[in-house]
N, C-alpha and C positions, 0 to 999 in steps of 0.2 A: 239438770245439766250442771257438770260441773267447769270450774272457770276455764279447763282446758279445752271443753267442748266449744264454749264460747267465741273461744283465740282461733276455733280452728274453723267456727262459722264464717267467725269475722274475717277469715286467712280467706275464705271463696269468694267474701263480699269484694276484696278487694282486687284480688285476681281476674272476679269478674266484671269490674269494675272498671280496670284498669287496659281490660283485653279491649278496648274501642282507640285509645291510643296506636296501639301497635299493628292492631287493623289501620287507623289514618299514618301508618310509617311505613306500613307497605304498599298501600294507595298509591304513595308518591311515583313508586317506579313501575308496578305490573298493573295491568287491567283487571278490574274488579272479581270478573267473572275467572278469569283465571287463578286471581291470590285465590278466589275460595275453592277452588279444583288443587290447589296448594295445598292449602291448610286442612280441606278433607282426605288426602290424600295420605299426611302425618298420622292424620287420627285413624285411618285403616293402616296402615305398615306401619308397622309389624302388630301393633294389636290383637288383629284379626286371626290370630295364629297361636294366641291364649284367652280370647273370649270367644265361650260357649255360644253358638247360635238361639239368640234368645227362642221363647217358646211360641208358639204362631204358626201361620202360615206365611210365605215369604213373602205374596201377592201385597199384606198387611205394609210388611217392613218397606217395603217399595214404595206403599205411599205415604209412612211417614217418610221416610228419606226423602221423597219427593218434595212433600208440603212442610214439614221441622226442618229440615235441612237446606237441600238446594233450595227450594222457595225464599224459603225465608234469607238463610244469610246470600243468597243471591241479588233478592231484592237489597238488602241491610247495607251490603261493600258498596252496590248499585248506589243508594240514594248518596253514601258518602262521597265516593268519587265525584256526583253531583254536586256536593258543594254544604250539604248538611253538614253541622259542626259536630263531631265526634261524642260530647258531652248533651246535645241536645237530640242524637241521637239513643243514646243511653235511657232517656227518658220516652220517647215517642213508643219507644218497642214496647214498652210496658203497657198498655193499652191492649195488646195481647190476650190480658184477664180478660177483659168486658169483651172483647168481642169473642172468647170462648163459648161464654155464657151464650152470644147471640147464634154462633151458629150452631149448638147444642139445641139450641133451641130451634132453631130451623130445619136441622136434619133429624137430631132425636125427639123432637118433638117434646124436649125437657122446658116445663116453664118454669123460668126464673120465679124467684124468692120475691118480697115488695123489699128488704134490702139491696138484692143483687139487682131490681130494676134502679133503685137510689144510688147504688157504686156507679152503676153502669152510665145514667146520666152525667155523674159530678167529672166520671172520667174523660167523656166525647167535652163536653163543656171547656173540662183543659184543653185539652186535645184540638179544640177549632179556638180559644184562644194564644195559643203556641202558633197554629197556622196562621192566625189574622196579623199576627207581633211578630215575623219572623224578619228579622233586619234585610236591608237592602241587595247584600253580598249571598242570600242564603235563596236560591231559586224555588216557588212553588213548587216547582214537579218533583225536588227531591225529596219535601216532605212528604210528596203525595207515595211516592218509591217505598220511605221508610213506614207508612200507615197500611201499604199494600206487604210489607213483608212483618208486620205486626197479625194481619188477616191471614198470612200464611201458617204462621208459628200457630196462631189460634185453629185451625184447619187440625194440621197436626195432632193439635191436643185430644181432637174429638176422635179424630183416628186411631191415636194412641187407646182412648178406653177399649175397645178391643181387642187387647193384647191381653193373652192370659196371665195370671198370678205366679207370680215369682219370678217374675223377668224384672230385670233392676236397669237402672240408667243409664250404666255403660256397658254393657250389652246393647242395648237399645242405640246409642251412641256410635259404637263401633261397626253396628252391620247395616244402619240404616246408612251410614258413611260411604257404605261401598255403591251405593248406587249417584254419587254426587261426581265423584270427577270427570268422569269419560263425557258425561252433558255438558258438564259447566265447561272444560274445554272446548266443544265442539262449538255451543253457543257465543264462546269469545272469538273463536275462529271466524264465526261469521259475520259478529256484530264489528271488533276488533280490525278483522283482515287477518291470512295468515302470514304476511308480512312481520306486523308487531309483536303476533305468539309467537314466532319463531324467534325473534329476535330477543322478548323476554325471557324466554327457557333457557337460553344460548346465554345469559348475561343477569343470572341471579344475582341481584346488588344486599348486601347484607341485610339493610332493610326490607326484604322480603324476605328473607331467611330467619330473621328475629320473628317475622308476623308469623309467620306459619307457624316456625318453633313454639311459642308464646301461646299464641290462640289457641293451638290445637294439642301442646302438650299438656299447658298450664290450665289453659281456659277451660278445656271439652274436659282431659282424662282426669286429671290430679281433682278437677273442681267436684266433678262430678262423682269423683268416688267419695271425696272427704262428703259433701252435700247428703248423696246416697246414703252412706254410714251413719250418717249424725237420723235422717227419717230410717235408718231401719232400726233406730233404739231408742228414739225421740219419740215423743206426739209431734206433729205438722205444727200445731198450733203453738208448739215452742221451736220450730228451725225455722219454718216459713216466713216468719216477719221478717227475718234477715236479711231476704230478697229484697225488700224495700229500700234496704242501704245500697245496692249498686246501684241506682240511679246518683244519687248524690256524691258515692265515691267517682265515679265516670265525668259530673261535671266538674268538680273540684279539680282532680286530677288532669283533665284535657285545659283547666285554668291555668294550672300551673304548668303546666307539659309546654302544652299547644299554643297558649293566649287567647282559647274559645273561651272567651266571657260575654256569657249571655245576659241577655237586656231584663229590664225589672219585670216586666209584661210574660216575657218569655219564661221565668222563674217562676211565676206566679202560677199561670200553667201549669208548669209541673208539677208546681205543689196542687193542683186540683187534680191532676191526670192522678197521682199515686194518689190522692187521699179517696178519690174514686176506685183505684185496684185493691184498697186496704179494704175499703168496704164494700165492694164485691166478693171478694176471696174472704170476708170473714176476718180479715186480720185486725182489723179496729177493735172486735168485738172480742176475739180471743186476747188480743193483750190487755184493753181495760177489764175483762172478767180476772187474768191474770195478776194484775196490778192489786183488784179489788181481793182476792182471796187467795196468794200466793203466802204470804206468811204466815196462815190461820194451816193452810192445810201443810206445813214446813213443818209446825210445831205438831200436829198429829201423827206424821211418819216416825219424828225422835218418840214420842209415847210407844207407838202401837211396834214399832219394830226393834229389834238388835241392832248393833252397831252393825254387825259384819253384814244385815242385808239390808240395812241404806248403801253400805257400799256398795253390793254386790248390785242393785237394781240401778245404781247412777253411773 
């Protein structure tokens, strides 16, 4: 990867990073359930009108949409409206990895790695310390919200491997989208009243109009193409750590945004919650192998190739 690749990792890190903010700026004025019938609503129109119907059966896409999408950022708006701080948010969803692994292992009958059992403990470990630390002002039942749309996203994931080869992200993105709004509406309707949906629709305050615009232009398409493009020329084991840094951009930034600063306990947590996803997913192990033989195999490519196909292959 060359240092443009890098700028432009780091460009999704931050975008992704940053989209929990502007999720709690919409928060403020529209009901949960409805910003995310909002914001999936952007990412289908117009989209939907230049991205191919990925390859599958529909039945498939319907239930990721169901369980990646509504589920999950259903739950996600959910626990924030609840009272979860936006930055400790950012970190809870990432847990996500481990409990893939588990219910891969439940439905596919896939058994974990003695690594991926060692991620998967170090990460619930954070995970119920964050719970136990959680300050006064922050209600158990939102973290329970944000752990139950972390088990969504993970759902998802296992659903997803059945999608066939050569369907990319957004695709996947844009048509599992279209089965999010017309629920998440109806469900705010009900939970809500149609009193306050009517009155929200009627009375878009800007701060919903940035969250939608934001999330769902910056966060789902633009993030997800750069992300996609860098894995369809990348190995994983060189884009994928990257992911790691939207937890830390999300708290930093809702520190400085929001004033969510979170407690030393609480931190601490999430440094075990990701050091748990790092080694689940392999990421610990790919960037110290990385670290350990990244310069040895640098100087073999200037040996064994041309100039013009280092360039060509970076």
């Amino acid at each position: 990867m060359r240092s443009v690749h890098y700028m432009l990792a780091l460009l999704v890190v931050v975008l992704w990073g940053v989209n929990f903010i502007f999720i709690d700026l919409g928060l403020r004025d529209w009901p949960p359930l409805l910003l995310v019938a909002a914001r999936f609503t952007f990412v289908v129109v117009p989209a939907i009108f230049f991205v191919r119907f990925p390859r599958g059966s529909f039945g498939r896409i319907l239930l990721i949409g169901t369980f990646m999408s509504a589920g999950q950022f259903g739950l996600l708006y959910t626990s924030m409206a609840l009272g979860l701080p936006a930055g400790l948010t950012s970190i809870v969803i990432q847990i996500q990895a481990a409990f893939t692994v588990i219910v891969a292992a439940l439905v596919l009958h896939e058994i974990p790695s003695r690594r991926q059992i060692i991620g998967i403990l170090i990460g619930l470990i954070g995970l119920a310390v964050i719970g136990l630390s959680l300050q006064a002002n922050v209600p158990i039942v939102a973290f329970l919200v944000a752990v139950g749309a972390a088990l969504s996203w993970a759902t998802g994931n296992v659903i997803a491997r059945g999608v066939k080869p050569g369907t990319n992200g957004v695709q996947m993105t844009v048509w599992s989208a279209l089965v999010v709004p017309i629920p998440m509406v109806a469900l705010s309707t009900l939970i809500d009243g149609p009193t306050e949906v009517a009155h929200a629709l009627t009375h878009p305050t800007l701060g919903v109009v940035a969250s939608a615009v934001y999330t769902a232009g910056l966060a789902s398409l633009v993030g997800y193409v750069i992300w996609n493009s860098l894995l369809a020329r990348f190995p994983a084991s060189q884009v994928a750590p990257f992911s790691l840094l939207v937890p830390p951009v999300g708290v930093l930034s809702a520190w400085i945004v929001l004033g969510d600063r979170p407690s030393i306990a609480e931190l601490i947590g999430g440094v075990l919650l990701l050091l748990g996803v790092a080694v689940t997913t392999g990421v610990l192990k790919n960037l110290t192998r990385g670290i350990k033989n990244g310069p040895r195999r640098r100087r073999k490519i200037v040996v064994r190739q041309a100039p013009e196909e280092v360039s060509a292959s970076s």
